[in-house]
C-alpha positions in Angstrom: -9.2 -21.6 26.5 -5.6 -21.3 25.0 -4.9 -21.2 20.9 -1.7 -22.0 18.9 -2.7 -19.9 15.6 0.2 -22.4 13.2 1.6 -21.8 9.9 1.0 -24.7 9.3 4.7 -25.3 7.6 3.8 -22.8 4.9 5.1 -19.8 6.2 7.4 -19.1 3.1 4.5 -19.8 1.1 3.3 -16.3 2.1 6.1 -14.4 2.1 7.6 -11.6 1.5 4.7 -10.6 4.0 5.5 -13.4 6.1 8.8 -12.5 6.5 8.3 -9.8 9.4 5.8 -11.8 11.0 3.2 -15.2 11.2 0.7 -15.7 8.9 -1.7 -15.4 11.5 -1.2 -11.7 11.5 -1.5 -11.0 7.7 -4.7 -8.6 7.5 -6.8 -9.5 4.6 -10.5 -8.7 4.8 -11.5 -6.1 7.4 -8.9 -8.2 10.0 -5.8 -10.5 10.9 -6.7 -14.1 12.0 -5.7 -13.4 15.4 -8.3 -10.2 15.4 -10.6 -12.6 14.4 -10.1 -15.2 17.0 -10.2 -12.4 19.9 -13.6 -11.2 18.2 -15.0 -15.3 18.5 -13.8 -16.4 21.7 -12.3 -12.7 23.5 -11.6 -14.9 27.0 -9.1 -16.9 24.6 -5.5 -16.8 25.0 -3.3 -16.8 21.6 -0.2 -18.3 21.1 1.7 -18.5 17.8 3.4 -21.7 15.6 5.9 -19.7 13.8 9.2 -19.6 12.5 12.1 -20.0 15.2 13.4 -15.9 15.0 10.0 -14.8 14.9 8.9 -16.4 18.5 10.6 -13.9 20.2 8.3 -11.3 19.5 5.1 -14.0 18.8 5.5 -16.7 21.5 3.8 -20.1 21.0 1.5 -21.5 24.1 0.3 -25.0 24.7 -3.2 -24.7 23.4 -5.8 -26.2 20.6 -3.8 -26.2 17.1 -5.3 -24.0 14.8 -4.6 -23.9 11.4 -3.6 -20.4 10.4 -4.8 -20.3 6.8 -8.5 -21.4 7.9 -10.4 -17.6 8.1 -11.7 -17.9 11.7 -15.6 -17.6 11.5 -18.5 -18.6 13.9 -19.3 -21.6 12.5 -15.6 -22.6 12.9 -15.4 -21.3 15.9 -18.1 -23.2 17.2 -16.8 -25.8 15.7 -13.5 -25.4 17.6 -15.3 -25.1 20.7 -17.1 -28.3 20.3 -13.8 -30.5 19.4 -13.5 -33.4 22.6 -10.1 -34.3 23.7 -7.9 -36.0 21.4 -10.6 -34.7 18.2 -9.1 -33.5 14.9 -11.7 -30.6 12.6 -11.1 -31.6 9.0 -12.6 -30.8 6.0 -11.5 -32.8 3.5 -7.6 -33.2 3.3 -7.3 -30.0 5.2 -6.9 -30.4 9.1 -8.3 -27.3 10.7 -7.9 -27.7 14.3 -6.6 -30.0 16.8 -7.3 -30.7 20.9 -4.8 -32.7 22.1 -3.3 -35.7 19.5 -5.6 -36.3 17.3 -6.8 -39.5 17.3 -10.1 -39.1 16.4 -11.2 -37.1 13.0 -14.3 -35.0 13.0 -15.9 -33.4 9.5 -16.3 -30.1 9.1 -19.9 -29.2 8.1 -19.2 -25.9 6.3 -16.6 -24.9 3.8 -13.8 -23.2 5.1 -12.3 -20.5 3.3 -8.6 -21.1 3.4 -5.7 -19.3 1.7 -3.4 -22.2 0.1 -1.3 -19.6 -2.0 0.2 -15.6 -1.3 -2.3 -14.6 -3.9 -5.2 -15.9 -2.7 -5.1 -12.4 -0.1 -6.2 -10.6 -3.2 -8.0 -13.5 -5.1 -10.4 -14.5 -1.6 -10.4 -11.2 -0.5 -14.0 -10.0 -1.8 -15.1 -13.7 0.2 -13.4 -12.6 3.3 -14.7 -9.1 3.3 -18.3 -10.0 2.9 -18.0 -12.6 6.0 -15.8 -9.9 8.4 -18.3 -7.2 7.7 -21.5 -9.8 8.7 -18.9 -10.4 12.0 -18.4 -6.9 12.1 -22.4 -6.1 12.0 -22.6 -8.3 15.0 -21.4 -5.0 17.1 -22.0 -1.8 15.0 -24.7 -0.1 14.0 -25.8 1.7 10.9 -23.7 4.1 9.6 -24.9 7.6 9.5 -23.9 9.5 6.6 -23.5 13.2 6.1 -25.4 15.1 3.8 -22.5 16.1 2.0 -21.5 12.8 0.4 -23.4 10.5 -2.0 -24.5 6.9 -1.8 -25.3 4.5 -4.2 -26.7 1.3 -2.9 -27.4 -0.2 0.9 -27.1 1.7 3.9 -27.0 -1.4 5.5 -23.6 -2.7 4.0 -22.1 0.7 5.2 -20.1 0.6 8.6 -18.4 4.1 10.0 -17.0 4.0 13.1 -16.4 6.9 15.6 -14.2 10.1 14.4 -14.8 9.1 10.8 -14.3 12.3 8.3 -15.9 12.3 4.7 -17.2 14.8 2.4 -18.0 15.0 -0.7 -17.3 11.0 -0.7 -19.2 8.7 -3.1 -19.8 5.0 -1.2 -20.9 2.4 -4.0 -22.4 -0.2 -1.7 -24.2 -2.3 -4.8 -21.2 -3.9 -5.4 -20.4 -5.3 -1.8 -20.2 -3.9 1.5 -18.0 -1.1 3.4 -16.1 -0.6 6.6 -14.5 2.2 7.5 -12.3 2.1 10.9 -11.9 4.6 14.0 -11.0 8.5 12.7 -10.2 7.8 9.0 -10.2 10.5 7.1 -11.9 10.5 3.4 -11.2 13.5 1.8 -13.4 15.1 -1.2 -13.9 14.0 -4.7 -12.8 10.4 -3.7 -14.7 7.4 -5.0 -14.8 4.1 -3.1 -16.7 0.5 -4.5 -17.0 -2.2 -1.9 -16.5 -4.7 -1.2 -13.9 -2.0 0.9 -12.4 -2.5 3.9 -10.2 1.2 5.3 -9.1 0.8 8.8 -8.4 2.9 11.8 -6.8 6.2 11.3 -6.1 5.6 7.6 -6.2 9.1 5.1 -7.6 8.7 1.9 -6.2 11.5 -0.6 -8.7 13.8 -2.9 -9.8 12.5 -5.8 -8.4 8.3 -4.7 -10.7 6.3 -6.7 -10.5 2.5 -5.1 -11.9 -0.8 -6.3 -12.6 -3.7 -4.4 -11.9 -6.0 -3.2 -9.7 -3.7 -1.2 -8.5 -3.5 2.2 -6.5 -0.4 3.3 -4.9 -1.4 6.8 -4.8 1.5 9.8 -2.9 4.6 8.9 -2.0 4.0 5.4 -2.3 6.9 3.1 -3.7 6.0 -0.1 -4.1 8.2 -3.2 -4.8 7.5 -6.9 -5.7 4.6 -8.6 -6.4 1.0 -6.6 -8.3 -2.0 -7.2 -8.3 -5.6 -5.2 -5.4 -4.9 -3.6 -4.0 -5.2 0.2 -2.2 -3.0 2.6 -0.8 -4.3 5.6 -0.8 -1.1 7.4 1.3 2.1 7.9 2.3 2.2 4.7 2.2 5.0 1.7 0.6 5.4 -1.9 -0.1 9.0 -1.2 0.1 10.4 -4.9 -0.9 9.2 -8.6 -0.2 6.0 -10.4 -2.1 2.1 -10.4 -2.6 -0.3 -8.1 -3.4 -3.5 -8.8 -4.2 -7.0 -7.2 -1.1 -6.4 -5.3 0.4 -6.9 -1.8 1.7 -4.5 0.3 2.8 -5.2 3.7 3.7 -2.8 6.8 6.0 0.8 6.6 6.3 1.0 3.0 6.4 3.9 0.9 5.7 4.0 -3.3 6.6 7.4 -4.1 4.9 9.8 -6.6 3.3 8.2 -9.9 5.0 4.7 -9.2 3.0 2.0 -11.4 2.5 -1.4 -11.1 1.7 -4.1 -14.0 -1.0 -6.2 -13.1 -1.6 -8.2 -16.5 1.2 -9.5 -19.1 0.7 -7.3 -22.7 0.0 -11.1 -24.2 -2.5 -12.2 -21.8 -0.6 -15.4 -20.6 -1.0 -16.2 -16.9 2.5 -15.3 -14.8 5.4 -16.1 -13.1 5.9 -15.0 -9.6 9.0 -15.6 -7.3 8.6 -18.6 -5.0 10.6 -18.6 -1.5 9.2 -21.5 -0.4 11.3 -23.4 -3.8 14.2 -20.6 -4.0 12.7 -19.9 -7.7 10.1 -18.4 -10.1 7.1 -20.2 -10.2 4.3 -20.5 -13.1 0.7 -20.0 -11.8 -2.6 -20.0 -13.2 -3.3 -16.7 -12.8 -4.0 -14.1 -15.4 -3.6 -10.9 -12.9 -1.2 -10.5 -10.3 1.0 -6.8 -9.6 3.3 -6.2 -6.9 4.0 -7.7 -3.7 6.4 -5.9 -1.5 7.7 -7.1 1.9 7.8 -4.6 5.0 9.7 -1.4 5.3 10.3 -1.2 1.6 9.5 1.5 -1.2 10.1 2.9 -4.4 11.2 6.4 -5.9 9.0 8.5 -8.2 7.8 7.0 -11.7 9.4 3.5 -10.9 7.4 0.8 -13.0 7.2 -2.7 -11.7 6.4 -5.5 -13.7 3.5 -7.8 -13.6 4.0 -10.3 -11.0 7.1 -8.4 -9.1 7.7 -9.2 -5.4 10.2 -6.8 -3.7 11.5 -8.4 0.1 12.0 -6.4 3.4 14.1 -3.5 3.6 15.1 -3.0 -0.1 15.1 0.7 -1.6 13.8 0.9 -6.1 15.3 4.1 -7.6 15.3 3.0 -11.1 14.4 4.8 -14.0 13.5 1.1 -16.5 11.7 -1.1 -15.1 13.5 -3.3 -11.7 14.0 -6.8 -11.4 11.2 -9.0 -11.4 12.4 -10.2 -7.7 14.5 -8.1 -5.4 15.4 -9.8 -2.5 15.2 -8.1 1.0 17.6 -5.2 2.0 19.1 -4.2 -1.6 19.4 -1.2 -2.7 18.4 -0.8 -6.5 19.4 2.3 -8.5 20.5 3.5 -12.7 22.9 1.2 -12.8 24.0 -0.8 -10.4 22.0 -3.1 -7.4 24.1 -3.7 -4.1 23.5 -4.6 -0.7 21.9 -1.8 1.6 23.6 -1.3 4.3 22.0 -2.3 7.8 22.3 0.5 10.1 21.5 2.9 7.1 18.4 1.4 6.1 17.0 1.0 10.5 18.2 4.5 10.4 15.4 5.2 7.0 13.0 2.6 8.9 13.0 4.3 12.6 13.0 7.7 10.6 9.6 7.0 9.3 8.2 5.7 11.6 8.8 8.4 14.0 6.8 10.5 12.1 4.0 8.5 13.3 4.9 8.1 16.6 5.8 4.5 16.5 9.3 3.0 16.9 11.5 -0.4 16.2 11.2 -2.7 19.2 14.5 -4.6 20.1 12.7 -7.8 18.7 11.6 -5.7 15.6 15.6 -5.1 15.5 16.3 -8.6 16.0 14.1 -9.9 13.2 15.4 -7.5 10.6 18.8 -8.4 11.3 18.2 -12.2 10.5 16.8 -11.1 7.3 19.7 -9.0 6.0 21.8 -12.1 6.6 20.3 -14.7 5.7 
């Protein structure tokens, strides 16, 4: 069976985050769409219904449509695998899947859970969480915890995978269940709440104290204060300072005691940049904190506002607080904001990630380089 995982023509609706890469491949939850779909049908071959200079690096495929923003589950799965030739899956207004041209509509039984907005990754993701770790149950067992930590709640909504490190760790599992990836390390005095998801190979500093609904993608270092919040992956909040309901993709960096608004001093919903309009746009939402595109990061003691979205490649270094939206590849400093320059900042970008043993592709290159144009 092939899949085209689509985004659905709302792949600025997602961005910054989408920027780098198809919505399919956002993590929220314990994994990306695409993990998920492996997971369900693992004989399946994924394809990808993207933007034009990302299909270099994420190739579409002739295969059942699939609606990106639908979290895959069993029941849609089977669903999927149960669609005749020429069947749409809908649940409502919202087409899920299609084989072939979609003559004939077919109801969804279940209700999906489907991301219609970029904050929705924060606002679904104690939802998605609970329904990844029941996946994620399917083919683990029990945790066994040392003697040296402490655990409040379950034992059964605690997953630790091989090579995991913990002591003196406190797991609160009343709250909603916890995953922890492949050779994470949890160092002491740190407190975790599920619903929690910490992937492979991430580090969690002494003394982090995380809220859910969380999700720490693999090899992020995390330290201080976090709560429903998302990390792409690879990315840095090693030190002090607050975290909240924000988004943080892949390769980033927020240096020492950076601190992020998540709730306007009058208690009036918020305003968030809009890519998809080219504008600020009012929501409905009360909390919302930062969302910051790959490969970008802050100085010590920067302070973003409530709501602020940062793009790809752009460098903070201000001592007030920064724009509410910084577009990608700036570079914004006391007292002026220009342009940063392109080699510099793949120079910054391959530096870091050489310290993890990972490097720029030529299609990574490629992709970034459409961005600082355009």
């Amino acid at each position: 069976m092939k899949l085209i995982l689509s985004d659905n023509s709302l792949h600025l609706r997602f961005a910054p985050l989408t920027l780098t890469k198809p919505l399919a491949e956002l993590r929220c939850g314990i994994y990306t769409n695409t993990e998920r779909w492996q997971l369900l049908m693992p004989q399946a071959q994924i394809g990808f219904q993207t933007e034009d200079y990302l299909q270099q690096k994420y190739p579409s495929i002739d295969g059942i449509w699939i609606n990106a923003q639908c979290i895959a589950t069993k029941a849609f799965a089977e669903a999927v695998l149960d669609l005749q030739i020429n069947q749409a899956l809908y649940y409502k207004e919202h087409c899920l899947a299609i084989n072939g041209t979609a003559q004939i509509k077919v109801e969804f039984s279940s209700e999906p859970i489907l991301l219609e907005n970029r904050w929705d990754l924060y606002l679904k993701n104690e939802l998605i969480l609970k329904a990844d770790f029941q996946l994620a149950s399917l083919n683990n067992s029990i945790a066994q915890l040392g003697e040296n930590n402490l655990l409040l709640g379950p034992l059964t909504d605690l997953i630790l995978m091989e090579g995991v490190r913990a002591e003196g760790v406190t797991f609160n599992t009343k709250t909603g269940p916890i995953y922890i990836g492949k050779n994470v390390e949890i160092m002491e005095g740190s407190l975790l709440r599920g619903p929690l998801a910490i992937m492979d190979g991430a580090v969690i500093k002494m003394g982090a104290k995380i809220y859910g609904a969380t999700t720490i993608g693999p090899h992020c270092r995390i330290g201080g204060e976090v709560s429903n919040s998302l990390f792409q992956g690879y990315s840095n909040k090693g030190h002090d300072g607050f975290l909240g309901n924000a988004l943080i993709g892949e390769w980033c960096n927020l240096g020492a005691d950076t601190n992020c608004s998540n709730l306007k001093n009058n208690y009036s919903t918020v305003s968030t940049y809009c890519y998809e309009h080219e504008t600020m746009q009012s929501t409905n939402e009360l909390f919302m904190g930062l969302t910051m595109g790959d490969h970008s990061m802050s100085a010590i003691n920067v302070q973003f506002n409530t709501a602020t979205v940062v793009g790809v490649g752009s460098n903070i270094m201000t001592s007030g607080f920064p724009p509410k939206y910084i577009p990608s590849f700036q570079w914004i400093s006391d007292p002026q904001s220009e342009k940063h320059d392109f080699d510099k900042a793949i120079g910054s970008i391959s530096a870091m990630m050489s310290r993890r043993n990972t490097e720029l592709t030529d299609q990574d290159i490629e992709i970034l380089r459409f961005l600082a144009k355009n």
